[in-house]
MDAnalysis code that builds the backbone (N, CA, C; Angstrom):
import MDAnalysis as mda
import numpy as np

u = mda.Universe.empty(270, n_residues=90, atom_resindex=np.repeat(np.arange(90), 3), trajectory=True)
u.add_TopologyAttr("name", ["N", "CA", "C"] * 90)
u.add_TopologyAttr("resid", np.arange(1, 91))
u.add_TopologyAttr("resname", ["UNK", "UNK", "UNK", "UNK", "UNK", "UNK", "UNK", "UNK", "UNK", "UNK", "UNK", "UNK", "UNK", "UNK", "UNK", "UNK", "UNK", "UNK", "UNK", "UNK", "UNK", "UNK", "UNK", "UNK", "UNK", "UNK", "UNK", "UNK", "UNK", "UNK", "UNK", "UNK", "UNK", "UNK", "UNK", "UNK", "UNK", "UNK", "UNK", "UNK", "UNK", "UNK", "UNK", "UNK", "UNK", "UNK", "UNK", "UNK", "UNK", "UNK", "UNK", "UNK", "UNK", "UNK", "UNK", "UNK", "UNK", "UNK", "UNK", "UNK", "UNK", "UNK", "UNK", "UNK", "UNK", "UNK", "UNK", "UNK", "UNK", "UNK", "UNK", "UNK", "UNK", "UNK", "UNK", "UNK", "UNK", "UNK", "UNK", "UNK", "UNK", "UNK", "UNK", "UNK", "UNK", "UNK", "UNK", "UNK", "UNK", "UNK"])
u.atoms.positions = np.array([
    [-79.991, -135.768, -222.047],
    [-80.492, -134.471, -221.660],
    [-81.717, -134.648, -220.772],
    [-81.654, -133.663, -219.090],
    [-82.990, -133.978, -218.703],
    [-83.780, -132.668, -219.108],
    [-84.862, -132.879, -219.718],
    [-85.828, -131.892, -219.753],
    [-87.172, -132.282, -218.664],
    [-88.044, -130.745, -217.929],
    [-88.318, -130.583, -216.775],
    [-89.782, -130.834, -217.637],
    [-90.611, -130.966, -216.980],
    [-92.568, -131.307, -216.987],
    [-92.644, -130.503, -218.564],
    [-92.378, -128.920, -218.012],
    [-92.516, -128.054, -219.063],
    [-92.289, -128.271, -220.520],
    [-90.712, -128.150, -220.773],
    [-89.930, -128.476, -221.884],
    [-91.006, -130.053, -222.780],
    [-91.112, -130.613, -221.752],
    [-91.591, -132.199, -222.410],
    [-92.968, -131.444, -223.093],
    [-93.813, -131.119, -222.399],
    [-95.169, -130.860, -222.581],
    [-94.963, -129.943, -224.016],
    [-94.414, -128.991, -223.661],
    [-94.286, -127.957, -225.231],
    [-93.590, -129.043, -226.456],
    [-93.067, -129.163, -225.875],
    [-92.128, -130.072, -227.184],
    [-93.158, -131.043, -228.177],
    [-93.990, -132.183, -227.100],
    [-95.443, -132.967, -227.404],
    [-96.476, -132.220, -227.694],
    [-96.838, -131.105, -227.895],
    [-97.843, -130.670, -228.076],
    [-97.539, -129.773, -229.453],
    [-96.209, -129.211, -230.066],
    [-95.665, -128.720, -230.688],
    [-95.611, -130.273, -232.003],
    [-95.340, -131.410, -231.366],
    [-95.003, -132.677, -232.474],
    [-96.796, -132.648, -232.690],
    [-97.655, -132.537, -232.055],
    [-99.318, -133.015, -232.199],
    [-100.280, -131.885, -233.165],
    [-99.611, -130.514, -232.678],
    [-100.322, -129.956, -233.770],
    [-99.659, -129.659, -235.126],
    [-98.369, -130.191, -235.598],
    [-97.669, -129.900, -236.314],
    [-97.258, -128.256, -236.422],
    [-96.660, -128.019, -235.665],
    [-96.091, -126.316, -235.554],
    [-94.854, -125.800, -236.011],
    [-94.652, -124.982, -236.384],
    [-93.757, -124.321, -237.448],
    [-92.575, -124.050, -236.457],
    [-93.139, -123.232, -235.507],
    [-92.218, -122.681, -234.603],
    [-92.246, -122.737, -232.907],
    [-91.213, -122.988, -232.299],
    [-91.380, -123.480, -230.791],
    [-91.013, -122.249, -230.269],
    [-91.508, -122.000, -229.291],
    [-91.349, -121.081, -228.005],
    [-90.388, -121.906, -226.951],
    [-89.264, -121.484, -226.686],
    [-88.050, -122.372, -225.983],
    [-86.957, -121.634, -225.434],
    [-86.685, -121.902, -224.058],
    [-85.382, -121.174, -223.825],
    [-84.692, -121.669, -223.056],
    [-85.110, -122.717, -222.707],
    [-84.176, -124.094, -222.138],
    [-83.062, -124.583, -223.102],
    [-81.760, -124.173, -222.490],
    [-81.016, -124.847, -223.530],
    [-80.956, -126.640, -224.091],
    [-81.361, -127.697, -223.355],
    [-81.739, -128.631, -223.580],
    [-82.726, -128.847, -224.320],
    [-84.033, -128.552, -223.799],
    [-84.864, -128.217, -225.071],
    [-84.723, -127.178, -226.222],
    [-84.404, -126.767, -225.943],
    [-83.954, -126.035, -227.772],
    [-83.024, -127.380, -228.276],
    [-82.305, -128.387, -227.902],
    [-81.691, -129.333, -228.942],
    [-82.001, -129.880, -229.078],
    [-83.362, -130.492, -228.076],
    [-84.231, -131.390, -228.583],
    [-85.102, -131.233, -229.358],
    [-85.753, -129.752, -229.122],
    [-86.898, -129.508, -230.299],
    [-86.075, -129.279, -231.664],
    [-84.831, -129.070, -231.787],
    [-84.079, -128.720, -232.911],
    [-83.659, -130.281, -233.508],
    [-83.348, -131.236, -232.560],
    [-83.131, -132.528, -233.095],
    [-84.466, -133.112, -234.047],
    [-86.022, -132.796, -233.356],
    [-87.286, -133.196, -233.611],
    [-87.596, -132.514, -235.252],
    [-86.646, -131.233, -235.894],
    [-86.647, -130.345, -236.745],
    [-87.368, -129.615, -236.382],
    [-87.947, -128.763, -235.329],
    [-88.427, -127.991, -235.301],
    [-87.371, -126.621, -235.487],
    [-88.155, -125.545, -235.951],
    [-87.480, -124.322, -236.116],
    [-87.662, -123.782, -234.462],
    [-86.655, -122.997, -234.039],
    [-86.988, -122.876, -232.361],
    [-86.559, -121.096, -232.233],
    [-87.505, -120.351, -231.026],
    [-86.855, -118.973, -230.761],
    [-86.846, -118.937, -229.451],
    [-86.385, -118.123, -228.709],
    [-86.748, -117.744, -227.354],
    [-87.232, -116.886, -227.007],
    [-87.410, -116.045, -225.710],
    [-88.069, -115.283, -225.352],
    [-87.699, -113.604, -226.034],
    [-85.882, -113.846, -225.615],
    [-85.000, -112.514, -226.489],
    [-85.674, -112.502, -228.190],
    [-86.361, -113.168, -228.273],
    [-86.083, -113.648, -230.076],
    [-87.542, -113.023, -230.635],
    [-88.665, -113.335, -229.625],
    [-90.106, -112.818, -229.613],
    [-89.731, -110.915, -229.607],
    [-89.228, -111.154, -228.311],
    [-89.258, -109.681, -228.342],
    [-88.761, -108.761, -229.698],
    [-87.548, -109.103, -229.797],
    [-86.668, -108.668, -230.847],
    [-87.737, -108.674, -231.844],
    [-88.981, -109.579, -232.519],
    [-89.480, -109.211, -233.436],
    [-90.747, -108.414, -233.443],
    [-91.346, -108.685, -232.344],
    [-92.402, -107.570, -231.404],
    [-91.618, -105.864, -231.971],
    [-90.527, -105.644, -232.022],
    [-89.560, -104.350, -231.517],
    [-89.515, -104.239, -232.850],
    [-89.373, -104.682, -233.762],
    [-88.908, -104.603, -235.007],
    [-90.333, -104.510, -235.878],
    [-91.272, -105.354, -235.850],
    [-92.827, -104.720, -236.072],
    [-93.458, -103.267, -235.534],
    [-92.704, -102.954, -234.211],
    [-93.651, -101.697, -233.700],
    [-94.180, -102.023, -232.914],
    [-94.514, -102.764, -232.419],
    [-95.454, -103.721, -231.279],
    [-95.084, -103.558, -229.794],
    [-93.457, -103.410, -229.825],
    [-93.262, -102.990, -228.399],
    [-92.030, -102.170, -227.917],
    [-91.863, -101.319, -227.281],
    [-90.782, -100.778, -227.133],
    [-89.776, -101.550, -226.193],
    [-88.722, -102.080, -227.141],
    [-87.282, -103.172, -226.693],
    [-86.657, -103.120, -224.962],
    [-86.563, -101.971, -225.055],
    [-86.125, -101.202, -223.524],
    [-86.769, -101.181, -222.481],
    [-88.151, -100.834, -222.807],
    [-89.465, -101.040, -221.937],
    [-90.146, -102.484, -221.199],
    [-89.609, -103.459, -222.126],
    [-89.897, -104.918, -222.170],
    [-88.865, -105.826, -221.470],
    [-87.520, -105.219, -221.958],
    [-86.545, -105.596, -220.996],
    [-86.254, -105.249, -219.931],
    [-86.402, -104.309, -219.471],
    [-86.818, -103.806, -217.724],
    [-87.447, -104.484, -217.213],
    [-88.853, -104.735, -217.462],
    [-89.846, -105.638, -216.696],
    [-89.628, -107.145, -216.728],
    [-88.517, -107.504, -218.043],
    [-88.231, -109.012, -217.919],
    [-86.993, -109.255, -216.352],
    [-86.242, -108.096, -216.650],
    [-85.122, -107.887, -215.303],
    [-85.888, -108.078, -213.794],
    [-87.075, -108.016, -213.941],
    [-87.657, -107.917, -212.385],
    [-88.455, -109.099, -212.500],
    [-87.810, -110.640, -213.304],
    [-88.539, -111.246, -212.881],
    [-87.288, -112.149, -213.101],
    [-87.112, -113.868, -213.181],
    [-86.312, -114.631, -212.663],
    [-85.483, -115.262, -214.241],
    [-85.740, -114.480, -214.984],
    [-85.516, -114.966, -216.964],
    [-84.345, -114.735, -216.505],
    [-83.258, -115.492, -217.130],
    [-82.083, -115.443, -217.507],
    [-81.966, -115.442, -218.639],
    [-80.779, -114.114, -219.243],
    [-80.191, -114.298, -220.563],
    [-78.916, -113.660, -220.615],
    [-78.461, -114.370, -222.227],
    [-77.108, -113.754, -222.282],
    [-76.743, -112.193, -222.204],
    [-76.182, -111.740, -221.313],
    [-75.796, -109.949, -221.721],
    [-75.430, -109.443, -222.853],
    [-74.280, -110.008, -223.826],
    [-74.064, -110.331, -225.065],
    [-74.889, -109.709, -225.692],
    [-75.757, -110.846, -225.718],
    [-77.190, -111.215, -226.736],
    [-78.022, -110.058, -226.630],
    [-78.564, -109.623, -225.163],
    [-79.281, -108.174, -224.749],
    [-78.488, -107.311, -225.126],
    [-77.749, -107.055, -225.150],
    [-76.655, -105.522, -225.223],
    [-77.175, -105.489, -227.157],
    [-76.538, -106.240, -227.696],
    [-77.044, -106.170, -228.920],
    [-78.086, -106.003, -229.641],
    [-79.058, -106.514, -228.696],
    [-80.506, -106.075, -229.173],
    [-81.129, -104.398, -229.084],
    [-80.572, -104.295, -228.006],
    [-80.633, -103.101, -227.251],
    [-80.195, -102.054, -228.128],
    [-78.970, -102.420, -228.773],
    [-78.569, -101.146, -229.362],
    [-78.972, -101.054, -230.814],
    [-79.404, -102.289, -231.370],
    [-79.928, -102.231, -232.247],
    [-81.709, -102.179, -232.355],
    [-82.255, -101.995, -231.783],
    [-83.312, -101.164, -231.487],
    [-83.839, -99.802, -230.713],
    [-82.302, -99.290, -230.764],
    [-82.180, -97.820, -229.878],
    [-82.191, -96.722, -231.046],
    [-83.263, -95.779, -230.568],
    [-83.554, -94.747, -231.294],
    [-82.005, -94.609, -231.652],
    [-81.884, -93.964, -233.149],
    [-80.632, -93.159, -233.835],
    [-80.387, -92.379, -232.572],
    [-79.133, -92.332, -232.892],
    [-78.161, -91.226, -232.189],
    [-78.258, -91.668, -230.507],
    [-78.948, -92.451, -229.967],
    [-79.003, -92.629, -228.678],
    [-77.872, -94.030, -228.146],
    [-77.135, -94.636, -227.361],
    [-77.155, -95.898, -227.309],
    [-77.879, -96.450, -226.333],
])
């Protein structure tokens, strides 16, 4: 697996302070930090719990991620989406 400057740096700095949980959305690094045992989320995964605390509105957050260069699964968004959509709305 090649992982880029980034991926390496989080991954080493994640093994140095002993950290619970990685910030990751490289699919390579997510198997490496998952090989290392780290527990791993991504960016969809922050939000989703931001949305679920109250912290941010799901819809609002994903718009502004669309106007920038993040890739994710549609799948994965569609589901979040509707499961953080006011009742009765989809």
């Amino acid at each position: 697996m090649r992982l880029d400057e980034g991926e390496r740096a989080a991954i080493l700095l994640a093994t140095q302070i002993g950290a619970d949980l990685l910030l990751i959305d490289d699919r390579d690094g997510v198997n490496v930090a998952r090989s290392k045992g780290f527990a791993v989320t991504g960016t969809l995964g922050i939000l989703d719990l931001a949305a679920t605390r109250g912290l941010i509105r799901l819809n609002e957050a994903v718009e502004h991620l669309k106007n920038t260069s993040f890739r994710y699964p549609p799948d994965v968004l569609d589901a979040l989406l509707a499961r953080h959509s006011p009742k009765g709305k989809s």
